[in-house]
N, CA, C and O atoms as a GROMACS GRO file, in nm:
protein
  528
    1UNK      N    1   0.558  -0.248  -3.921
    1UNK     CA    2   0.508  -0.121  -3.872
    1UNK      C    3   0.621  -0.021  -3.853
    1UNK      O    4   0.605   0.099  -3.874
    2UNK      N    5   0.756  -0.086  -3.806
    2UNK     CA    6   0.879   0.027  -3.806
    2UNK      C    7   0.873   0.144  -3.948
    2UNK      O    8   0.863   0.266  -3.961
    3UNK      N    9   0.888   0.016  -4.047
    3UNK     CA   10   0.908   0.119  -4.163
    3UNK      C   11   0.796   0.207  -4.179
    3UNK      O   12   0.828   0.325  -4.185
    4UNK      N   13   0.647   0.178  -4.188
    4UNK     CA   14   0.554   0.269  -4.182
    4UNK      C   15   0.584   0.416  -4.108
    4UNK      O   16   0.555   0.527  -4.153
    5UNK      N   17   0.656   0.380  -3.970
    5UNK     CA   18   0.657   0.472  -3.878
    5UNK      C   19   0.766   0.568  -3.916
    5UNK      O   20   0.762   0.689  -3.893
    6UNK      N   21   0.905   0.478  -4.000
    6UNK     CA   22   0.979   0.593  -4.063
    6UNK      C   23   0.936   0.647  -4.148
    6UNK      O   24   0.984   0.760  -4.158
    7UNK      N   25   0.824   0.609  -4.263
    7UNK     CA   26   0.778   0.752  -4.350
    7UNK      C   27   0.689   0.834  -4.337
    7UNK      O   28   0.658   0.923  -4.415
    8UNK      N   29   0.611   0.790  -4.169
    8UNK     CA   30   0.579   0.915  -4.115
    8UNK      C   31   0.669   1.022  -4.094
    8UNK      O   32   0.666   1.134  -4.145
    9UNK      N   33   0.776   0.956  -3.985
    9UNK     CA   34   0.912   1.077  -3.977
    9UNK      C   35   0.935   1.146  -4.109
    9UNK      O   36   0.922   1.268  -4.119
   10UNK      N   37   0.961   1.087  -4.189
   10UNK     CA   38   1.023   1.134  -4.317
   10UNK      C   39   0.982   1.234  -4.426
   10UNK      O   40   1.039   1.324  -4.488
   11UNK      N   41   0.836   1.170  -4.423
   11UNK     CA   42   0.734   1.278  -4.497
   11UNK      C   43   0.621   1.362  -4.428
   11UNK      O   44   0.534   1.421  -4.492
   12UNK      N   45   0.630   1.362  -4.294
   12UNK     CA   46   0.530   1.391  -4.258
   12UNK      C   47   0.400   1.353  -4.207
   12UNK      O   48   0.380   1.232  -4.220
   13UNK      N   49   0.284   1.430  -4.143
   13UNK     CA   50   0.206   1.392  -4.058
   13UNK      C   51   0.096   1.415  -4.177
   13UNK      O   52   0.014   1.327  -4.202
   14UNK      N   53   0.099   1.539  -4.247
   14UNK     CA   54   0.034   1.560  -4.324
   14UNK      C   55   0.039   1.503  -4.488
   14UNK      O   56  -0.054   1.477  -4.564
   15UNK      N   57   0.126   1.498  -4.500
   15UNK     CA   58   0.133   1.382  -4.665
   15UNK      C   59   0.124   1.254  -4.639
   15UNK      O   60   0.106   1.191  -4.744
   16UNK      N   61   0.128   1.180  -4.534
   16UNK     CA   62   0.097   1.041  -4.485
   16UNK      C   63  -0.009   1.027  -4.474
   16UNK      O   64  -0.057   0.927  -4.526
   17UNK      N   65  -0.087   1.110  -4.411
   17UNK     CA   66  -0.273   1.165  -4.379
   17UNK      C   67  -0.294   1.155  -4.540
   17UNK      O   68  -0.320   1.048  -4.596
   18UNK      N   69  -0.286   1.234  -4.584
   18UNK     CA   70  -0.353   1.280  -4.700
   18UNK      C   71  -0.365   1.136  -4.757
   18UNK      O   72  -0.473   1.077  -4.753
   19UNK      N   73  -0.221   1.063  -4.825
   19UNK     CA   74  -0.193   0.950  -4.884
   19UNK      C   75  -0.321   0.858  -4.805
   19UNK      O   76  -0.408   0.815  -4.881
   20UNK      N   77  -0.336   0.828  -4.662
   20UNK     CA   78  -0.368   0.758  -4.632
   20UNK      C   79  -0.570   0.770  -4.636
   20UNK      O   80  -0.657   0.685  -4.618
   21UNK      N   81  -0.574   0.902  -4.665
   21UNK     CA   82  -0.737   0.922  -4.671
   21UNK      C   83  -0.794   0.907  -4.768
   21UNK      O   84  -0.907   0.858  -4.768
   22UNK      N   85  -0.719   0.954  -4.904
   22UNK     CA   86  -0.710   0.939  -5.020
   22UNK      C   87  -0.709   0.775  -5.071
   22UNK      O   88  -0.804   0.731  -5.136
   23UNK      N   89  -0.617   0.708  -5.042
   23UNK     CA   90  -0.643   0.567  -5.081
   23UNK      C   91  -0.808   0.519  -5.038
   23UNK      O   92  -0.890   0.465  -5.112
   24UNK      N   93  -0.830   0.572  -4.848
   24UNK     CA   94  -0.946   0.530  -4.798
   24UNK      C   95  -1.066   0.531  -4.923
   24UNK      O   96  -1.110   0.432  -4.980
   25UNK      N   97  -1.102   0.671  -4.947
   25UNK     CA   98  -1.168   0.707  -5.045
   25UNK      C   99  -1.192   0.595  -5.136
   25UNK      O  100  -1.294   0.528  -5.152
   26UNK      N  101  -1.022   0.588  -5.219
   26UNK     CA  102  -1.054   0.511  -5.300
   26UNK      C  103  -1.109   0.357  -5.304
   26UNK      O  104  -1.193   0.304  -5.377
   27UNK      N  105  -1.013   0.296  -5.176
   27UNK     CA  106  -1.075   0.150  -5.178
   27UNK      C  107  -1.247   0.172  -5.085
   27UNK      O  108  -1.281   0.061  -5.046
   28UNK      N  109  -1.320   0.249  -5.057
   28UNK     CA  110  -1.455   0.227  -4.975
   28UNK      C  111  -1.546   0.227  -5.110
   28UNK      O  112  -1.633   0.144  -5.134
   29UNK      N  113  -1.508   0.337  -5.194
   29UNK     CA  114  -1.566   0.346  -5.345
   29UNK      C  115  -1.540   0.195  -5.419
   29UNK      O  116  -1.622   0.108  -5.451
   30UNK      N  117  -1.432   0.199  -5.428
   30UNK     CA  118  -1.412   0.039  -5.456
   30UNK      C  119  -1.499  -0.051  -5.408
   30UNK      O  120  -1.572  -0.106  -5.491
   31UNK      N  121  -1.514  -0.088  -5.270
   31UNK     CA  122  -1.547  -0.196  -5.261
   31UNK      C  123  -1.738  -0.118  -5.273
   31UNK      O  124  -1.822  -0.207  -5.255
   32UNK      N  125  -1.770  -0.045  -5.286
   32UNK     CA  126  -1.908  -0.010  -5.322
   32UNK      C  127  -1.976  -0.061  -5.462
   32UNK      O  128  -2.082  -0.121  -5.478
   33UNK      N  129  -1.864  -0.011  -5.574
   33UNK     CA  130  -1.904  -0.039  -5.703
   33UNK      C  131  -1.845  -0.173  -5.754
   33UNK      O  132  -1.916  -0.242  -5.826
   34UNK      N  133  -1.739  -0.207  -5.726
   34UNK     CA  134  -1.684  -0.324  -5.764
   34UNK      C  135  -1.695  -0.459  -5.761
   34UNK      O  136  -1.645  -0.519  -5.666
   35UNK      N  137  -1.757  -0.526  -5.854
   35UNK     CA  138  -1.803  -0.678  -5.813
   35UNK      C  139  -1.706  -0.765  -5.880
   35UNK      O  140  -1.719  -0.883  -5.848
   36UNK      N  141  -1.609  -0.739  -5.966
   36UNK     CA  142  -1.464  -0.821  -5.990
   36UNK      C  143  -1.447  -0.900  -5.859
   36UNK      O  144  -1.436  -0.820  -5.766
   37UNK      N  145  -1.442  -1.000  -5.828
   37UNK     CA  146  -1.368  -1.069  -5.651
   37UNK      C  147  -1.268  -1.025  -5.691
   37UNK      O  148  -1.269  -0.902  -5.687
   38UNK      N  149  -1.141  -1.086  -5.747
   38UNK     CA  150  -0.978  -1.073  -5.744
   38UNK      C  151  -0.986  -0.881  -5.725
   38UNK      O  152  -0.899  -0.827  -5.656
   39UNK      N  153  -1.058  -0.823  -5.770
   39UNK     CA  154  -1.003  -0.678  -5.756
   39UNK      C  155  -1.045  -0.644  -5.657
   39UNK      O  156  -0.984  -0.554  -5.599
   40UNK      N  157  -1.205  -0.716  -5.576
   40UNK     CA  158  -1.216  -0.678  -5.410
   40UNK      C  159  -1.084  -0.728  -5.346
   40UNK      O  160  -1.022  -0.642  -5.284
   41UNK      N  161  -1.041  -0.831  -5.349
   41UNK     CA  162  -0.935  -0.880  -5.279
   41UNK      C  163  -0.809  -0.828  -5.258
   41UNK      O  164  -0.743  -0.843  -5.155
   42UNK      N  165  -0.761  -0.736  -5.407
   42UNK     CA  166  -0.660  -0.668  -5.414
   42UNK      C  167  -0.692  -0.528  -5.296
   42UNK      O  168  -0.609  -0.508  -5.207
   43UNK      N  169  -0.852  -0.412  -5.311
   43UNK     CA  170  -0.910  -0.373  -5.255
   43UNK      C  171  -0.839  -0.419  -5.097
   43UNK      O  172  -0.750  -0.362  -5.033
   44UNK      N  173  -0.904  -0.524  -5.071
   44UNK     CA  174  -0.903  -0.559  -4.888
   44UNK      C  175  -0.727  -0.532  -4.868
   44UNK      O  176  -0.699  -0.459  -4.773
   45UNK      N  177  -0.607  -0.586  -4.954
   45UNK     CA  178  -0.496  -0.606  -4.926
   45UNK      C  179  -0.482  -0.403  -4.858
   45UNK      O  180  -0.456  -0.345  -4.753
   46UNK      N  181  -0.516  -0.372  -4.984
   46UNK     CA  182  -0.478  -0.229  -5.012
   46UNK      C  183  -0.551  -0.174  -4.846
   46UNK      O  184  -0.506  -0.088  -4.771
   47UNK      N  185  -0.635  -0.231  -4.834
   47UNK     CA  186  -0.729  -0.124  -4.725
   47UNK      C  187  -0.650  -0.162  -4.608
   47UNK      O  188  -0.659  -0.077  -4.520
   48UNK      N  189  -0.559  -0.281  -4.572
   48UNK     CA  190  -0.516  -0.345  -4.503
   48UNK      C  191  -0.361  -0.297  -4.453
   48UNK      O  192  -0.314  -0.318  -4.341
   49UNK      N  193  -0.290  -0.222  -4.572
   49UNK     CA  194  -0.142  -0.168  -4.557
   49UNK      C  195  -0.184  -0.037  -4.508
   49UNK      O  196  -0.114  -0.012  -4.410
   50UNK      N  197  -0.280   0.074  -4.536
   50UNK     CA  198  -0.282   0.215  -4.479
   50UNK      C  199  -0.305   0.237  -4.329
   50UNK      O  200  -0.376   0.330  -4.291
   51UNK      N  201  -0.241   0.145  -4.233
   51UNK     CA  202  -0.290   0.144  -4.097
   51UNK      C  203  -0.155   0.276  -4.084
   51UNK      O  204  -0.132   0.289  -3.964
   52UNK      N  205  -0.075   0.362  -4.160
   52UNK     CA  206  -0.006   0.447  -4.112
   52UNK      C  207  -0.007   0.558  -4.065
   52UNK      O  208   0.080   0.629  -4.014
   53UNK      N  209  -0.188   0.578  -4.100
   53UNK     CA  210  -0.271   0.719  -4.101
   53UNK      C  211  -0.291   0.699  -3.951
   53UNK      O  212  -0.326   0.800  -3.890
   54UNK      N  213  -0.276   0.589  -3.882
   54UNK     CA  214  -0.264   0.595  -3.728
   54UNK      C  215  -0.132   0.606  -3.680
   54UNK      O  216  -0.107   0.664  -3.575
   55UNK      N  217  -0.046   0.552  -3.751
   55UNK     CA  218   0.057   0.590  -3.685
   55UNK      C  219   0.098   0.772  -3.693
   55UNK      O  220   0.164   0.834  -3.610
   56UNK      N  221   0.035   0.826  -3.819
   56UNK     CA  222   0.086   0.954  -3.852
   56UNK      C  223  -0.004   1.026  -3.734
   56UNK      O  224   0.058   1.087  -3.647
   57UNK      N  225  -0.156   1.023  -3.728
   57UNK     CA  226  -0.197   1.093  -3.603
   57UNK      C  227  -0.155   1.048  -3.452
   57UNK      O  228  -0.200   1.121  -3.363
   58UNK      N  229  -0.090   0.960  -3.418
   58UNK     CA  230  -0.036   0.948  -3.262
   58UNK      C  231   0.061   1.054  -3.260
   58UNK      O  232   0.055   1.152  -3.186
   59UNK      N  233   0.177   1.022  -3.367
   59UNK     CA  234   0.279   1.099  -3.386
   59UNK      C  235   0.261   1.252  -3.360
   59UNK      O  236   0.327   1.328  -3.290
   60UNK      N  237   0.095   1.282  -3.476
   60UNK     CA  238   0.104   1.408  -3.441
   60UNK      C  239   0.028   1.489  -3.326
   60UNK      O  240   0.027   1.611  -3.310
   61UNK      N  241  -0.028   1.402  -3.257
   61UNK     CA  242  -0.084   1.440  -3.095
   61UNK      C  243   0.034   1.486  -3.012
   61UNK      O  244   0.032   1.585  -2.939
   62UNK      N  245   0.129   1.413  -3.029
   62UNK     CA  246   0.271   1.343  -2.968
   62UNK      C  247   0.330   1.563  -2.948
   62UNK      O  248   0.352   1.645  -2.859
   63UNK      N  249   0.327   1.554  -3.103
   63UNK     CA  250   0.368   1.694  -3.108
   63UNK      C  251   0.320   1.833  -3.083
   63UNK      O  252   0.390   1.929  -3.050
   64UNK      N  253   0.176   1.830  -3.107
   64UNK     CA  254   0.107   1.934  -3.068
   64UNK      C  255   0.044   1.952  -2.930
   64UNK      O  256   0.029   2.065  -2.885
   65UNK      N  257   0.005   1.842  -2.861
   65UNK     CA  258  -0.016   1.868  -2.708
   65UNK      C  259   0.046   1.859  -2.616
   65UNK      O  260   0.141   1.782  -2.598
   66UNK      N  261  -0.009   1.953  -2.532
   66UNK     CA  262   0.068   1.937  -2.423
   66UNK      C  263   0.143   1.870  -2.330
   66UNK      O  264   0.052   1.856  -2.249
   67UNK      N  265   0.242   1.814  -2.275
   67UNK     CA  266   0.292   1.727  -2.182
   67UNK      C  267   0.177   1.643  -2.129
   67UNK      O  268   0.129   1.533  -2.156
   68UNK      N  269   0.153   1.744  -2.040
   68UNK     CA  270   0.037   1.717  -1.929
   68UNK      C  271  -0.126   1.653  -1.983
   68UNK      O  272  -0.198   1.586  -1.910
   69UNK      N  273  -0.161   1.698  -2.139
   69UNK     CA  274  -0.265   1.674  -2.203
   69UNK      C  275  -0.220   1.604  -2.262
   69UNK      O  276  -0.262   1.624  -2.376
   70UNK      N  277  -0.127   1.492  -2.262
   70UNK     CA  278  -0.071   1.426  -2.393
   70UNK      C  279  -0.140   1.207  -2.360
   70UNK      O  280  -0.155   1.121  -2.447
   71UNK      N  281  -0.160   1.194  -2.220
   71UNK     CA  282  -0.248   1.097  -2.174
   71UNK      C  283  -0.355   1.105  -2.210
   71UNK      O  284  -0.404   1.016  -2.279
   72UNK      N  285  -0.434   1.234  -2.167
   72UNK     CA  286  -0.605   1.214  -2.189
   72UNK      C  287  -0.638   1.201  -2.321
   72UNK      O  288  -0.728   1.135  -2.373
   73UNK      N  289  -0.538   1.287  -2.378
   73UNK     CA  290  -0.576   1.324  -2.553
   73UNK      C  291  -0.553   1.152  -2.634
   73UNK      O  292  -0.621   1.098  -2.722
   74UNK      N  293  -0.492   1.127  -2.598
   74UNK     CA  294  -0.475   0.941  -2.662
   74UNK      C  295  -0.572   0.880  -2.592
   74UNK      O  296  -0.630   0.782  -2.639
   75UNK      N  297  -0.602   0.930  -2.471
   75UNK     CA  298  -0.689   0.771  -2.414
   75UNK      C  299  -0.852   0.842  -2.438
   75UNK      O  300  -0.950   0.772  -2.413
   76UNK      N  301  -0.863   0.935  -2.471
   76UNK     CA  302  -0.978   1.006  -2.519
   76UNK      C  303  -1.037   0.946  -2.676
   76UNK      O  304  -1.152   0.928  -2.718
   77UNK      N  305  -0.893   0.927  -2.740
   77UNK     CA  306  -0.930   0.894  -2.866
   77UNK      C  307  -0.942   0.766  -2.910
   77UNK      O  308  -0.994   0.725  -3.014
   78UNK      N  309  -0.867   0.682  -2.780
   78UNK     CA  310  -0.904   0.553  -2.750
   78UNK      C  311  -1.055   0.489  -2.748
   78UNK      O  312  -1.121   0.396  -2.796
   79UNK      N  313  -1.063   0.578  -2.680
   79UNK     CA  314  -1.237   0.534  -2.620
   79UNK      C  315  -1.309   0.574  -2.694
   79UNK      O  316  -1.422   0.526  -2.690
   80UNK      N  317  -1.282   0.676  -2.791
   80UNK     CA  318  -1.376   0.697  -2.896
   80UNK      C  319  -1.404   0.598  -3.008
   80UNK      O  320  -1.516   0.569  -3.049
   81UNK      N  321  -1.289   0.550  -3.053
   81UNK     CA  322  -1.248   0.488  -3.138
   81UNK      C  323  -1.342   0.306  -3.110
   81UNK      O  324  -1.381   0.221  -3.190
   82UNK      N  325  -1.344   0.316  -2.960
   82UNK     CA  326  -1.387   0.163  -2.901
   82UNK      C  327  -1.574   0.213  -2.895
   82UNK      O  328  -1.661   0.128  -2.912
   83UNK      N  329  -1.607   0.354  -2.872
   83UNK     CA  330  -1.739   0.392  -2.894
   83UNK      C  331  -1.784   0.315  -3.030
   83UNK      O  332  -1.850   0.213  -3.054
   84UNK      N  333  -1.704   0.430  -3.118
   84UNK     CA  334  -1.748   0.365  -3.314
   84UNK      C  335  -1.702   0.232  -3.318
   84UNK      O  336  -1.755   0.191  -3.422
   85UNK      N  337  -1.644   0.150  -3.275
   85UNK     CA  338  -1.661   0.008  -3.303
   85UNK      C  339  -1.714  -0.067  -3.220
   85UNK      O  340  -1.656  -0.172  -3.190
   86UNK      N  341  -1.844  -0.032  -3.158
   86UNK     CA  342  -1.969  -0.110  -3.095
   86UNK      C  343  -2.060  -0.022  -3.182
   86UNK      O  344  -2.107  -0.096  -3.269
   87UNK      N  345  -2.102   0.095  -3.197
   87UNK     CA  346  -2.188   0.170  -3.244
   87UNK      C  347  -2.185   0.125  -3.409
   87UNK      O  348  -2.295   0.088  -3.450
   88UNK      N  349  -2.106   0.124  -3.480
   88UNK     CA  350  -2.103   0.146  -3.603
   88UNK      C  351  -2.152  -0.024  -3.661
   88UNK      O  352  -2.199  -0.020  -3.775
   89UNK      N  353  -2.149  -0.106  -3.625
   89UNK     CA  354  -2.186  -0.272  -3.703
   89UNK      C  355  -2.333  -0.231  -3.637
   89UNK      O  356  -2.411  -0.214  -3.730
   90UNK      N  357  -2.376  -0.218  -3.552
   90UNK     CA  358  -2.529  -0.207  -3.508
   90UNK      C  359  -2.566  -0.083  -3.601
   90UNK      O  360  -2.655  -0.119  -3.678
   91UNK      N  361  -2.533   0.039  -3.621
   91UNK     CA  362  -2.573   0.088  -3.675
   91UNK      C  363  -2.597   0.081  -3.852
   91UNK      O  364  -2.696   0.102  -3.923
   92UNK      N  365  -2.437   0.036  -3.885
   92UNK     CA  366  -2.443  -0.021  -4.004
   92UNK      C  367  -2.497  -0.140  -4.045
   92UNK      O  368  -2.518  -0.151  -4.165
   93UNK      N  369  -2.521  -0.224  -3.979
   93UNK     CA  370  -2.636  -0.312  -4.033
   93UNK      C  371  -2.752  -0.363  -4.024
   93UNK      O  372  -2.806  -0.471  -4.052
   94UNK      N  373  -2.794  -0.216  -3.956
   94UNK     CA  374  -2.935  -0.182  -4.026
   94UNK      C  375  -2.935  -0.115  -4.159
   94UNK      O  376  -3.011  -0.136  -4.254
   95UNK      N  377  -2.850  -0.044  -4.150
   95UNK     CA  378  -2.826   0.061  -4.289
   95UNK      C  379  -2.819  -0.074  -4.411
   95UNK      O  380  -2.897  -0.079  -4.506
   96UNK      N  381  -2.748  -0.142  -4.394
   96UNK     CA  382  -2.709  -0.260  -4.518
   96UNK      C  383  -2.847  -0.328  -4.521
   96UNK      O  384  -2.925  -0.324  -4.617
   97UNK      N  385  -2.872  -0.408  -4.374
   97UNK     CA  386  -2.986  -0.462  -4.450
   97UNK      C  387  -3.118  -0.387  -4.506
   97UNK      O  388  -3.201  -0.455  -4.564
   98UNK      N  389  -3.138  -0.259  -4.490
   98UNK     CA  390  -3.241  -0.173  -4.532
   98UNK      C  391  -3.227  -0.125  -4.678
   98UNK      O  392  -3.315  -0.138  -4.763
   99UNK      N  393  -3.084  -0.057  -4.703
   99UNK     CA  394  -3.077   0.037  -4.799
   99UNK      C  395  -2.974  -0.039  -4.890
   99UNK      O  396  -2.956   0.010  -5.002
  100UNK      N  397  -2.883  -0.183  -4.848
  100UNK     CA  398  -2.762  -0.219  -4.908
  100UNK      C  399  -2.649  -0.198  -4.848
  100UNK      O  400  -2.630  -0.136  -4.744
  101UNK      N  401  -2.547  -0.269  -4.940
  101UNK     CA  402  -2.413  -0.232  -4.872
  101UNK      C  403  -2.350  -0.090  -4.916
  101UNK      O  404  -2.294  -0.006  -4.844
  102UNK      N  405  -2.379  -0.087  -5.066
  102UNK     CA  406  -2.371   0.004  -5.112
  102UNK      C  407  -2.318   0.186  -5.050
  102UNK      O  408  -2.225   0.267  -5.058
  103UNK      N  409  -2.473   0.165  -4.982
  103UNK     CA  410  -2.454   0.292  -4.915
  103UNK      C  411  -2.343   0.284  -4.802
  103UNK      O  412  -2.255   0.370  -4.797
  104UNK      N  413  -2.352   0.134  -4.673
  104UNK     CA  414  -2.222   0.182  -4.610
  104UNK      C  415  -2.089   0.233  -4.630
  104UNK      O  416  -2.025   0.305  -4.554
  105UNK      N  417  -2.042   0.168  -4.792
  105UNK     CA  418  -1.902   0.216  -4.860
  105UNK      C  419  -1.911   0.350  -4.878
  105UNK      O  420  -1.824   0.433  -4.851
  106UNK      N  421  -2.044   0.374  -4.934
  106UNK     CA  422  -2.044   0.533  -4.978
  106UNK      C  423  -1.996   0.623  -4.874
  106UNK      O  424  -1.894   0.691  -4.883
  107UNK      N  425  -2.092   0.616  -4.758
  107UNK     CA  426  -2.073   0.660  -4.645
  107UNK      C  427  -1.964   0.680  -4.606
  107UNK      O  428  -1.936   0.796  -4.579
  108UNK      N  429  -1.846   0.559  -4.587
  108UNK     CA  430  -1.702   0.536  -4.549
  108UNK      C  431  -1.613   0.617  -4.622
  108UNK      O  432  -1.523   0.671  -4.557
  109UNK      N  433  -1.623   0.646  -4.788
  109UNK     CA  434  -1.576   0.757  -4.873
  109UNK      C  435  -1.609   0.859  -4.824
  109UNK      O  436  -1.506   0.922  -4.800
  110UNK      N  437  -1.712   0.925  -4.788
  110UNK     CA  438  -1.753   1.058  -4.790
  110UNK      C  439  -1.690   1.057  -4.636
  110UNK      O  440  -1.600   1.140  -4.622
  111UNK      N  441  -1.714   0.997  -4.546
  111UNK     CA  442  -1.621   1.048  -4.396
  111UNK      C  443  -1.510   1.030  -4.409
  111UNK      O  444  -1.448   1.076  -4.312
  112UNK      N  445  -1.415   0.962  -4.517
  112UNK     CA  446  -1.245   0.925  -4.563
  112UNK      C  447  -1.242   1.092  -4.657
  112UNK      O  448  -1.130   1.127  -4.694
  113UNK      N  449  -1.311   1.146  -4.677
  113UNK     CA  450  -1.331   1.232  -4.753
  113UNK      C  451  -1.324   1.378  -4.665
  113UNK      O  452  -1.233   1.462  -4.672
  114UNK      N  453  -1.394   1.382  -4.617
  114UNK     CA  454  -1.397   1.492  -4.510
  114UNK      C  455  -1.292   1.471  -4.439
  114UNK      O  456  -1.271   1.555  -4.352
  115UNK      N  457  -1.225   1.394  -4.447
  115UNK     CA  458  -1.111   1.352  -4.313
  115UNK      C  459  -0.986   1.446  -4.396
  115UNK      O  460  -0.922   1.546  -4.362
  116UNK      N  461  -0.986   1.370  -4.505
  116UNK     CA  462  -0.865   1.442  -4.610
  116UNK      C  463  -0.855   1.541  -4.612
  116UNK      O  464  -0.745   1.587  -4.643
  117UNK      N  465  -0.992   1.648  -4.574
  117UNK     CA  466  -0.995   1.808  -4.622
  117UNK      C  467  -0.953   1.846  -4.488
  117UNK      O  468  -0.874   1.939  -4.496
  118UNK      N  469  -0.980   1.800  -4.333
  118UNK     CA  470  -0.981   1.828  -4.237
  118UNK      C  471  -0.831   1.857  -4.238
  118UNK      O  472  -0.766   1.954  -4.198
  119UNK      N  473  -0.781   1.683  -4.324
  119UNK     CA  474  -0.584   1.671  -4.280
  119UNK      C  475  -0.504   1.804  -4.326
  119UNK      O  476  -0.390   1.824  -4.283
  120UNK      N  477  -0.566   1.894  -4.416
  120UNK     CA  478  -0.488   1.964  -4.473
  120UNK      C  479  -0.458   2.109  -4.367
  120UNK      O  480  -0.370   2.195  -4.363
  121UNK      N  481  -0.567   2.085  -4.299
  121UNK     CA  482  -0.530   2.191  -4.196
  121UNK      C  483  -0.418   2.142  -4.082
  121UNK      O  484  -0.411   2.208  -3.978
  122UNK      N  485  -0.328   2.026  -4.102
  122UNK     CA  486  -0.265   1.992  -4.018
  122UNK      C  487  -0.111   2.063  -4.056
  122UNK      O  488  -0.058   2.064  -4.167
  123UNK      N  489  -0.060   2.118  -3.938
  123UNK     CA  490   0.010   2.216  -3.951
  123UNK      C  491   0.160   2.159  -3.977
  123UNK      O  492   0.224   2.086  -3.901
  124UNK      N  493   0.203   2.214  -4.112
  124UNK     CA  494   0.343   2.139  -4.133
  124UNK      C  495   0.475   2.193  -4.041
  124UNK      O  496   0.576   2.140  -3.994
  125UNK      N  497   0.421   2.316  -4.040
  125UNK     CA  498   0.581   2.344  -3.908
  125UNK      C  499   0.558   2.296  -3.799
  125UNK      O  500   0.625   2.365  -3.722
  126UNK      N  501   0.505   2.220  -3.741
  126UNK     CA  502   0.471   2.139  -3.621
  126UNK      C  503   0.562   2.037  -3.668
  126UNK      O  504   0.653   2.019  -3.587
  127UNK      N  505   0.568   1.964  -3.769
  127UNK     CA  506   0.612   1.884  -3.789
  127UNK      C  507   0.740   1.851  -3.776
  127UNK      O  508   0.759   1.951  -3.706
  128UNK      N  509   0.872   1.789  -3.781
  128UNK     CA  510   0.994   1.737  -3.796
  128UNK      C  511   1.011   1.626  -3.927
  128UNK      O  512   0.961   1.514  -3.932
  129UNK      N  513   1.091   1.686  -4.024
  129UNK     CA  514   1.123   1.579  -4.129
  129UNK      C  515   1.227   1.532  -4.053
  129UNK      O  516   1.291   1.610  -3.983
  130UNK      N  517   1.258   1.387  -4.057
  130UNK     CA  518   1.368   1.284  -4.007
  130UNK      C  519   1.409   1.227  -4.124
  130UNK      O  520   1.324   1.173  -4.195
  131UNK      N  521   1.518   1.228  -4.156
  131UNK     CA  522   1.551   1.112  -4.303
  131UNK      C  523   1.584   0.998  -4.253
  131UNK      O  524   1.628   0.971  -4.141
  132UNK      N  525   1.556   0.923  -4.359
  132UNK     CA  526   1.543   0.752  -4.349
  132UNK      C  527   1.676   0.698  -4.296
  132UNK      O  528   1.691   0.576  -4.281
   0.00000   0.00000   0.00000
């Protein structure tokens, strides 16, 4: 996770985002259409290394809020985060067993999708490049 965390420093909050929404995209599409196993598997590895798109948004809370707002704003996103993972398997599997799995991947692209367009509004002079 160190090194992850240096090419946040290095490249940014916003090209780490992007990289990291962009892959999303690709492996949720993946595992939607893809019935190869060895290439789901490669899939899971891949979905498994982009945990940096969290390290790149702590980082960039870190920088844009306030001192004083810089607790609630993490433990806010904490609890959200613990919301969608009780909400989302109950919700998603009804969706699977009704409509397929299909659609949950789809789903997972199109919100990895919107996320990417959102990242671009993330402001690069906020940022600090650090070299490696």
């Amino acid at each position: 996770a160190a090194w992850m965390g240096r090419l946040v420093d290095r490249f940014g909050e916003r090209r780490m985002l992007t990289l990291s929404y962009s892959v999303l995209v690709f492996v949720f599409l993946g595992y939607a259409i893809v019935e190869h196993r060895p290439s789901l598997y490669a899939l899971y590895c891949l979905d498994n290394l982009i945990f940096f798109g969290g390290i790149a948004l702590t980082t960039y809370a870190h920088k844009i809020a306030p001192p004083d707002e810089l607790k609630p704003t993490l433990s806010m996103g904490v609890t959200m985060n613990h919301v969608a993972a009780v909400a989302a398997p109950l919700v998603g599997g009804y969706v699977w067993l009704f409509f397929g799995y299909e659609i949950i991947f789809i789903s997972g692209a199109l919100l990895a999708f919107v996320s990417l367009v959102v990242t671009q509004w993330v402001d690069p002079d906020k940022q600090r490049h650090i070299p490696i």
